[in-house]
N, C-alpha and C positions, 0 to 999 in steps of 0.2 A: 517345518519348512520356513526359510526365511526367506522377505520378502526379496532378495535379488539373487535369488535362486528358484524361477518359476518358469510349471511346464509349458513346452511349446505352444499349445494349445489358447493357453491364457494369455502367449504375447502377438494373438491373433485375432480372432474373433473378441474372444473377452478383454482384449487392451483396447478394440476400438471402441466397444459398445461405451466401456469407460470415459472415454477421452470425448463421444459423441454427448454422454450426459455431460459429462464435467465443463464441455464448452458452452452449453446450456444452462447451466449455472452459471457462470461466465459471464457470458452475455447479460445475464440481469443483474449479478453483482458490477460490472460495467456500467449500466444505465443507470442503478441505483447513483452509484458514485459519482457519477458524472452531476447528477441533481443536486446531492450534498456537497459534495466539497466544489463542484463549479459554479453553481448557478444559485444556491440559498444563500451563502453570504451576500452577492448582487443585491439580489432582494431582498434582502434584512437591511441592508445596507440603504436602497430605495425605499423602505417601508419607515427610515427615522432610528435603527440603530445604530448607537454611539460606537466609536472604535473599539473599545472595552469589548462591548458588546458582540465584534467582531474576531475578536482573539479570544475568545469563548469558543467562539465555534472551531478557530482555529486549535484550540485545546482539547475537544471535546474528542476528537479521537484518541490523542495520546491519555485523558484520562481512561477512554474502555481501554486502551493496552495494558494501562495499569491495572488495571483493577480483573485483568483476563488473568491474572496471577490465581484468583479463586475458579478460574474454570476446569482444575482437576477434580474439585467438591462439587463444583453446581454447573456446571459445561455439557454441552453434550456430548453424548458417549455411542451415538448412533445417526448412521445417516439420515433417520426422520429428525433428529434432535438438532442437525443441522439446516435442516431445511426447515422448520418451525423457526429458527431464529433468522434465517435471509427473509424468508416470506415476512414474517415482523418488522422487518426492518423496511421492507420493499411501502407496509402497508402502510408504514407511521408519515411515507409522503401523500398517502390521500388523507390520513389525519390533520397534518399541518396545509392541506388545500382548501379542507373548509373554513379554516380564520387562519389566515397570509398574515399574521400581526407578530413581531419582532420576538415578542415575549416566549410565544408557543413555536416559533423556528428552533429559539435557541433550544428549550424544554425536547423539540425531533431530533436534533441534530444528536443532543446527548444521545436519548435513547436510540437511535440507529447505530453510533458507532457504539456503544455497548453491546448493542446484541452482536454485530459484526467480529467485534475483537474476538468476543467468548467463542464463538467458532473457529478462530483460525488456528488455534492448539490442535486443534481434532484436528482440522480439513489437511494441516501438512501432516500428522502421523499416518491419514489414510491415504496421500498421496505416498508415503514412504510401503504402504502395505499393496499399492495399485501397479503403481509401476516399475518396471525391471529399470536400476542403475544405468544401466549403458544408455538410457533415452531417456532419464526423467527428465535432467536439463531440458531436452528439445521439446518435452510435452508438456514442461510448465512454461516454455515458451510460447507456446500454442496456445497456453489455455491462457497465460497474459494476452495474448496477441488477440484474442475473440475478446476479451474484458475489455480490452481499452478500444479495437473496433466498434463495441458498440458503445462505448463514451464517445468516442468523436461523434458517432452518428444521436447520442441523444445528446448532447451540449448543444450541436446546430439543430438539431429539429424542438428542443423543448424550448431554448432559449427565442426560434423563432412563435411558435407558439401562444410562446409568453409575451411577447411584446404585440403579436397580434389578435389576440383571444384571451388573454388574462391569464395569471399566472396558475391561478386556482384548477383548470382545466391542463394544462399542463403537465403540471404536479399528479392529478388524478393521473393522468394515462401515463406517465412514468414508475408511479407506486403499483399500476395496476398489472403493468409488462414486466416489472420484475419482478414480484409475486410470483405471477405465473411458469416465468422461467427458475425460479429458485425451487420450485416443486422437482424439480429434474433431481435435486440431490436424494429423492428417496431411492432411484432406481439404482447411485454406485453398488458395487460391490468388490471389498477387497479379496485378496488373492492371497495374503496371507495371514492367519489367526491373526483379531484384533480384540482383544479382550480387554474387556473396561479399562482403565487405568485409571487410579486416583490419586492426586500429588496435593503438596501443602502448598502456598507460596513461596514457603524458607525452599521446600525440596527444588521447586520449580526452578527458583532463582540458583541454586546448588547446582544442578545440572546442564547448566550452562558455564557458569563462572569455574567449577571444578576442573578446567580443561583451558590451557593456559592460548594456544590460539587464539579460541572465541573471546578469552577475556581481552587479548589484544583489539579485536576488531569489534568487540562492543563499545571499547573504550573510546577507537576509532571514530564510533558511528555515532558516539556521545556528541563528538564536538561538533563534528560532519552536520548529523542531523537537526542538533540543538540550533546552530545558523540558521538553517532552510527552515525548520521548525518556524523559528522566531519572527523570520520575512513573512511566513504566509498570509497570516491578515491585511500584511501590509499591503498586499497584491492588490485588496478590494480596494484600499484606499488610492492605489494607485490608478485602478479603473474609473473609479466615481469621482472623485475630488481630483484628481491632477488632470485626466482625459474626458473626462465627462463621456465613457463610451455607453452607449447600449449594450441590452441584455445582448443581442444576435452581436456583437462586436464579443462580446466577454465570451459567448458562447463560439463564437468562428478560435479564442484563442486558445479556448479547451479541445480544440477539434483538430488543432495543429500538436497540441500536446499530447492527445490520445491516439491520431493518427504517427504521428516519430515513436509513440511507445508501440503501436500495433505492428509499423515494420522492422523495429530491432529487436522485439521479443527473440524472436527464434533467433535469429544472430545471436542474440547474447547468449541460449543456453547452447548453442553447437558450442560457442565459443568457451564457454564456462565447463561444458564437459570433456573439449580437448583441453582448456590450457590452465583447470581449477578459478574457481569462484575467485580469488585475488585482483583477477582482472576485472571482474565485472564489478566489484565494488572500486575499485579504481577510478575505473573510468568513470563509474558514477558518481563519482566526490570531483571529478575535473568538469562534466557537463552541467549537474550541478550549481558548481560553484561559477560558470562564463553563463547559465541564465539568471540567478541571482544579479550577476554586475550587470547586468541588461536592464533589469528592470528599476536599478537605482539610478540609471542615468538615462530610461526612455523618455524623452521628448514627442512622442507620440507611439500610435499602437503600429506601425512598422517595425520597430524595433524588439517590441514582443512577441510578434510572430518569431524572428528568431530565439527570442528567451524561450516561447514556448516551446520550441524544438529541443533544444538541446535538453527541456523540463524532462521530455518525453525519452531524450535518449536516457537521461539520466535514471528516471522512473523501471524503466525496463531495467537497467544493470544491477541495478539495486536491489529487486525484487527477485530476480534469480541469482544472484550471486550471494544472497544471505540465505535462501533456499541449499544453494549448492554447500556453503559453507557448514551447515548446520547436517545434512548429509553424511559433511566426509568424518565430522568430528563426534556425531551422536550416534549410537544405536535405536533403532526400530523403536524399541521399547519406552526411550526415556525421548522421545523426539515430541511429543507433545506438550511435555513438562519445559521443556528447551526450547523449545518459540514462547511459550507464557512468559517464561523465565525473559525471553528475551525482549517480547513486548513490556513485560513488568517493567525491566529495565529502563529502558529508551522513553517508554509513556512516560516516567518521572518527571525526565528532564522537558518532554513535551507537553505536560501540563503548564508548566513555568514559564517556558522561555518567550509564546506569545503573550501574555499577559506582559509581561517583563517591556518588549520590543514596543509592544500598543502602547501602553501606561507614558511610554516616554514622549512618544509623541503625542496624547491626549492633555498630558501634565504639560504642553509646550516647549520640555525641556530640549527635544532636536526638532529638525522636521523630518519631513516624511525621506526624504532622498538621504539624508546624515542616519535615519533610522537603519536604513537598508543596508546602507556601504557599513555601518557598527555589525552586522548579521555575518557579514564576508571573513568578517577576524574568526569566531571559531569555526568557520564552515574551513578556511584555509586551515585553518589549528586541524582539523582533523585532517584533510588531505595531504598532509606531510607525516600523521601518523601511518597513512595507508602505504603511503610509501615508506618508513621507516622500518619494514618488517626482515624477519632475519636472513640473513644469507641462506642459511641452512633450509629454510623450508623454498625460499624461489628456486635451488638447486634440485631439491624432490622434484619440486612442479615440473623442472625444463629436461630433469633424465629420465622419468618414468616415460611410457608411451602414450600410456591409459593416463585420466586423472585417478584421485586418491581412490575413491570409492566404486573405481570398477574394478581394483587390482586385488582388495577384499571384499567379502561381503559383510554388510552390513546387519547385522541380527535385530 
């Protein structure tokens, strides 16, 4: 049986029960996230670390993308193996609670997004085994839509927290609530045979790149991402040293971001399953790229409530529209090895391009506003490859009825 070919049955009772865990994980990878990448630079930032020190962190996830190249050897290969690595990662913020010292942030930040990436190979083959084709778009919009609902809700509650109770206490009850929600992933269960699968990183990376599409839009997403990559430390310095904002100000502007990614989720995957994933990475290199220009010319935090917004629409397009893409052009079988492959990829350039972006402004060589508007050149470089794509495949997308991957199935 393959997976988008399944009995009625299972796209009833057994699709909700799934979609009811799955947004239960959700929700705690959300709050996780929302700590890490919103609110711990803040505070590394307020605890005395150097910008360097800041595009570490901002590094530290494209490194676990890299290095999820070995999660066909050492990954896991079952739904406890994935909830052992969210609950770890949930637990490393009551870790870094009991000494808030810059040194042991950066030491968390690593080890969370390692455990995080080595899951995500799995988490989308068992999304490709869960749900039937004609609705995944709309169920990984859902299950975005519940992650970054509860990012906005913990960016404003832990951010407020922290400036009124300390951050230590904070942190605990974030590491503690996601934990517990990340336990939800032992209950999935797929719908159709999921048998171990073990890849190399040559294989990983091969099974992506062997398909001349995706190599288009990885290539795309190189330059795209390598920009926004490169701005993000810049972000903190933009909160502390230009604006002088508080945590609950940093924290209201992850909540505008998590809130525009919580109401376009589902839009972008209707959208992505009528008119193919093309669009939602589009649009995501255009939102993108008008919050980047926001933030190198804000004069105060008004103006990043809007950068935050469009973060957020952008956030959404991007996440299912490389979901969709990887869908129409992988089979079932090798779609594990094709996200590694494809975090392999992309984390390269995201190990770099912060350190790259910091260095220059730490070294005095620009300042912080010349740093940002230099991030806009390949973020644009990519958005002109996204739209450079052939005649031939936008003509499939606009004469079929169906997108790609409802009109075969997928094995």
């Amino acid at each position: 049986m393959v997976a988008d070919r399944q009995p009625t049955i299972i796209r009833t009772g057994g699709l909700r029960r799934n979609v009811a865990l799955d947004s239960m994980l959700a929700v705690g990878g959300g709050i996780t996230l929302a700590v890490v990448g919103g609110l711990l630079p803040s505070i590394a930032r307020q605890s005395g670390l150097v910008p360097l020190g800041i595009a570490l962190l901002a590094a530290a996830p494209y490194l676990g993308n890299l290095l999820s190249a070995l999660s066909g050897r050492v990954g896991p290969q079952s739904t406890r193996g994935l909830a052992g690595l969210r609950v770890t990662g949930a637990l490393l913020l009551v870790a870094v609670a009991l000494s808030p010292n810059p040194a042991l942030i950066v030491l968390v930040v690593g080890a969370f997004w390692l455990a995080w990436a080595f899951g995500v190979p799995y988490q989308s083959r068992l999304w490709g085994a869960m749900y039937p084709a004609d609705v995944r778009g709309r169920v990984i919009g859902i299950l975005g839509m519940a992650k970054a609902a509860a990012a906005a809700l913990a960016a404003l509650a832990v951010g407020i927290i922290a400036d009124r109770l300390g951050a230590p206490l904070a942190l605990s009850l974030a590491g503690a609530v996601g934990a517990c929600c990340a336990l939800a992933a032992v209950g999935l269960r797929s719908t159709a045979p999921l048998p171990a699968r073990a890849f190399s990183p040559r294989e990983a990376v091969r099974s992506l790149t062997s398909r001349q599409p995706l190599r288009r839009i990885v290539l795309a997403q190189g330059f795209f991402g390598g920009g926004q990559i490169a701005a993000t430390p810049l972000y903190a310095l933009v909160y502390v040293d230009r604006l002088h904002l508080s945590l609950a100000d940093v924290g209201l502007i992850a909540v505008l971001t998590a809130s525009a990614t919580t109401a376009s989720y589902v839009v972008w995957g209707a959208l992505v399953d009528r008119r193919g994933p093309m669009l939602g990475l589009r649009s995501a290199a255009v939102f993108g790229i008008l919050s980047l220009a926001l933030y190198a010319i804000a004069p105060d935090a008004r103006l990043l409530w809007l950068a935050a917004i469009a973060a957020g629409l952008s956030n959404a397009a991007i996440d299912v529209g490389i979901q969709g893409a990887l869908s129409v052009h992988t089979p079932l079988a090798e779609r594990a090895a094709a996200m590694a492959g494809w975090n392999a990829l992309t984390g390269a350039r995201g190990v770099l391009m912060p350190l790259l972006a910091t260095g220059l402004v730490q070294l005095h060589v620009v300042d912080l506003t010349a740093a940002l508007l230099l991030c806009l050149v390949p973020a644009a470089t990519g958005l002109v490859m996204y739209f450079d794509w052939p005649i031939a495949v936008e003509l499939r997308q606009r004469t079929v009825r169906r997108p790609a991957w409802l009109s075969r199935p997928v094995a």
